[in-house]
N, C-alpha and C positions, 0 to 999 in steps of 0.2 A: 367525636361522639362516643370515646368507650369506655365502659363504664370499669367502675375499678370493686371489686367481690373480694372482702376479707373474711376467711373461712377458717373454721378450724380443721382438726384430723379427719379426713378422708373416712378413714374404717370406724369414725363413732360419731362423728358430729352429724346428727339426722337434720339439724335447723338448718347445718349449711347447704347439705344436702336439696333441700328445699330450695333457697337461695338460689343455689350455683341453676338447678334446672330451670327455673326462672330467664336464666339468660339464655342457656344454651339451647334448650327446647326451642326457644321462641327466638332465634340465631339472632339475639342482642351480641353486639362488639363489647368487650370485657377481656381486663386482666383480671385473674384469682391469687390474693395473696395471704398467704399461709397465719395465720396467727398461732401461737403458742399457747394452743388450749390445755394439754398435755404438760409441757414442759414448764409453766409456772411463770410466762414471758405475757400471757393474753395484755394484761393491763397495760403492760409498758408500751404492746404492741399496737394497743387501740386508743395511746393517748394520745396524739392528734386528731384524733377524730370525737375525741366528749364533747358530749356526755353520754356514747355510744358507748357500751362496755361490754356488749356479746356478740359473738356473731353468729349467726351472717350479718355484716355491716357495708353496707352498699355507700360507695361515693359518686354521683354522681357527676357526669362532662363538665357542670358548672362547680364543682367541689361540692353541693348540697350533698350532706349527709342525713342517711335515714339506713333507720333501726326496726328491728320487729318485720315477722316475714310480710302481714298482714300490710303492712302501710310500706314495704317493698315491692308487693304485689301490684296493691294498687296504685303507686306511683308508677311503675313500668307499663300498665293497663292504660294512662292515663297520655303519659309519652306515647303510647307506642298503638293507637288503638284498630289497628288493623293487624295486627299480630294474632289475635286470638286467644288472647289471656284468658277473656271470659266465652261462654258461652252467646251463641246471637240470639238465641229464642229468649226474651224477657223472663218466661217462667223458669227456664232451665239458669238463666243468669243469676235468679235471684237463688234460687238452692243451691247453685254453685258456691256463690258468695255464704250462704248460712255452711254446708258442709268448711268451708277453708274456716271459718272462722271459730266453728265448733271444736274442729283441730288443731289450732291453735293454743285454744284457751281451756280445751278439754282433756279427757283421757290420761288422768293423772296418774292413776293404779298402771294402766299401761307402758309409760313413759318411764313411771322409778321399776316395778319390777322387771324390764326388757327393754333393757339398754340397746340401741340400735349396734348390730356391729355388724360387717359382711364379711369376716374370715370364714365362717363357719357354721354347721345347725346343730344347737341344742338338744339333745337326746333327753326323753324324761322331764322335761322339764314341769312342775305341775302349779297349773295359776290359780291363784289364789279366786273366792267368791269378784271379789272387785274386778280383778283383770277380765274374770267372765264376762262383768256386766259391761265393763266396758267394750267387750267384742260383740255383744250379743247390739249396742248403742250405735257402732259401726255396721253393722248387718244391717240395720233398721236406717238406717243413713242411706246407704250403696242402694237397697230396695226403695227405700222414699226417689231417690235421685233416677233411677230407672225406670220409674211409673212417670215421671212428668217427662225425662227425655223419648221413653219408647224405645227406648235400645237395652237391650238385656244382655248383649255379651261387647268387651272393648269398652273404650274410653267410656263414662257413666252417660256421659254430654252429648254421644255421638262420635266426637273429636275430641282429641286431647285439650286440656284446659288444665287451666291455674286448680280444678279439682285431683289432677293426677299428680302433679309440683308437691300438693299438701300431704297425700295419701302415699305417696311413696315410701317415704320412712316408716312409717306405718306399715305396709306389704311388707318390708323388711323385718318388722319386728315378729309380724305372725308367721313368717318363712322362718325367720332363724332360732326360733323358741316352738317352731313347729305346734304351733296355736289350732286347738279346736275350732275351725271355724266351718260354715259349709262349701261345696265344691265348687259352687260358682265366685265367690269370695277369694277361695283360694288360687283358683284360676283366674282371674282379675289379679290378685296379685303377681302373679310369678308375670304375665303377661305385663307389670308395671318395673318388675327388677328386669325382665329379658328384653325390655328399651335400651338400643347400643350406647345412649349416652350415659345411661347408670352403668352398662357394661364398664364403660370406658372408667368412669370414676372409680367403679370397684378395683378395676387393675391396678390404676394409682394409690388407692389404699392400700394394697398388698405390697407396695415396692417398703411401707416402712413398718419395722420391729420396734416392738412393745417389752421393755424389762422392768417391772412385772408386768402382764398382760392386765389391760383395766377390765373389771367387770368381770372377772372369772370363776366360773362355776364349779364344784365340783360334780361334773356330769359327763357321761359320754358326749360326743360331738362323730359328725359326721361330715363330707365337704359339701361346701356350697356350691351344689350340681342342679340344675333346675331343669 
C-alpha cells in the first residue's frame, strides 16, 4: 500500500510541497522521488509515467497515476476517508474544497512575482497593485473560512485539513517576501511553516546548493528565523 511521490527541488517547488504534506501530514506510507526540476532531466524523469509531465506526480499501489494537486487531494480523501483530509462539518467541507481549489487555480500575480523559496526573507521587497489584490483575496478567504468554522486562531477548520496542505506555499511566500498582510494572517502563517514536518522538508532543502541561485533578487535578505 505505498504510494510513490515524484517531486521536485525541496527549496522551490511549492506544488510538491503541497504533495509531499498530503502524505505525510495524514501518515500515508510513500516513497519521494526526486525529479530533475532544476537540472533540465524533469521530462526524461516523468516519462514513464505520461502523460504526467509536472510534479508532484503521485503513483499509486496499483501504478494508477494521477496529476494535479486537486485530483491528488481528492483521490487520497477517497482512499483514505478517515484520515481527515477534509473537514467533517458539511459547511466547513464545502469552503474547504472552494479555498483548495481557488489556490490552485488562482493567485497568479502572487505565484510569478514570489517565487516560493525557504533559504531566506526578502528585505524591501515591494508588490506590485496585483499581488495586493491578491493578498487582500486571501485575507477575505481565511476570514470567509473562520466565520463558518468558528475558530479564529489554528488550523481555519478547527483541525488541520487538505486547507493547510494548499495554503502552506502560500505562508511561505508572504513570510519570505515579508508581505503586508494582517497580524492574524501572519500568525496563521508562521504557525503553518513552524509544523515539524515543513520543518523537516526545509532542512532537506538546505542540504542542496544552487550555481546560479534561481529567482534571485537584488535585495537584502535576512534568515529564515520565525
Amino acid at each position: 500500500m505505498t504510494y510513490t511521490l515524484y517531486i521536485g527541488d525541496r527549496m522551490y517547488s511549492s506544488w510538491s510541497l503541497r504533495g509531499w504534506l498530503m502524505l505525510e501530514k495524514f501518515s500515508l506510507p510513500y516513497d519521494a522521488q526526486l525529479v530533475g526540476l532544476y537540472s533540465g532531466t524533469m521530462a526524461q524523469d516523468l516519462a514513464d509515467l505520461a502523460p504526467a509531465r509536472l510534479v508532484p506526480t503521485l503513483k499509486l499501489p496499483d501504478g494508477t497515476v494521477v496529476g494535479e494537486t486537486m485530483a491528488m487531494a481528492e483521490t487520497l480523501a477517497e482512499r483514505h476517508p478517515d484520515a481527515g483530509f477534509w473537514p467533517q462539518d458539511a459547511a466547513s467541507r464545502a469552503t474547504a474544497r472552494w479555498l483548495c481549489a481557488e489556490m490552485a487555480a488562482g493567485f497568479s500575480a502572487l505565484r510569478s512575482a514570489c517565487p516560493m523559496q525557504l533559504s531566506h526573507i526578502w528585505q524591501g521587497f515591494q508588490p506590485s497593485e496585483a499581488v495586493l489584490a491578491d493578498l487582500r483575496r486571501i485575507e477575505a478567504l481565511f476570514a470567509h473560512a473562520r466565520k463558518i468554522s468558528g475558530h479564529a486562531t489554528g488550523p481555519l477548520f478547527g483541525a488541520y485539513s487538505l486547507a493547510e496542505v494548499f495554503y502552506t506555499p502560500v505562508a511561505a511566500r508572504i513570510v519570505g517576501y515579508d508581505l503586508p498582510v494582517s497580524d492574524a494572517t501572519r500568525a496563521y502563517c508562521i504557525d503553518l511553516l513552524r509544523d515539524p514536518a515543513v520543518l523537516s522538508w526545509q532542512e532537506a532543502a538546505r542540504e542542496v546548493r544552487y550555481d546560479p541561485e534561481p529567482y534571485l533578487l537584488d535585495l537584502d535578505r535576512k534568515p529564515w528565523a520565525l
